[in-house]
C-alpha positions, -999 to +999 in steps of 0.1 A: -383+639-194-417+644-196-443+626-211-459+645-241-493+646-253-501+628-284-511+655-315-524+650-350-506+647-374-513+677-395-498+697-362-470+680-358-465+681-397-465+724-396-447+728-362-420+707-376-422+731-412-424+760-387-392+758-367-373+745-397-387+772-419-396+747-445-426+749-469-447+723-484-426+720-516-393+716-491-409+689-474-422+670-504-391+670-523-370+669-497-389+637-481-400+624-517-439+623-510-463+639-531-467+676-527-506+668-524-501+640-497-484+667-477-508+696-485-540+670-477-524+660-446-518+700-435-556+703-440-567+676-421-582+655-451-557+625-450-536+607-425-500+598-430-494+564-432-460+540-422-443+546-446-447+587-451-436+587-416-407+570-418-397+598-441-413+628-427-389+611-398-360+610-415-362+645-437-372+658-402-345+644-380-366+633-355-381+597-346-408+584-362-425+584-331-435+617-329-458+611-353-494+591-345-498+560-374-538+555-371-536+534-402 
């Protein structure tokens, strides 16, 4: 195990998208978030907040910790 750098959201978000081949309108309705919440957080212009990531987590399959909550 090795500790891991902390990244922003928004990279997280696509490298997750990436390697699951998922686009944004997977995601949102997959997750149930807006397809502009995911979209805004892609370019940077919002953060995710507890609750997104709890969902991001769960549509994901990973733990919500991979995700930064700066809210």
């Amino acid at each position: 195990h090795y500790p891991m750098e902390k990244v922003p959201d928004a990279d997280m978000l696509a490298y997750l998208m990436e390697v699951q081949s998922r686009t944004q309108t997977d995601v949102a309705k997959g997750a149930k978030i807006a397809a502009s919440t995911v979209s805004e957080v892609l370019s940077g212009k919002r953060k995710l907040n507890r609750s997104q990531i709890g969902k991001l987590a769960r549509y994901f399959h990973v733990g919500p910790g991979v995700f930064t909550f700066d809210g």
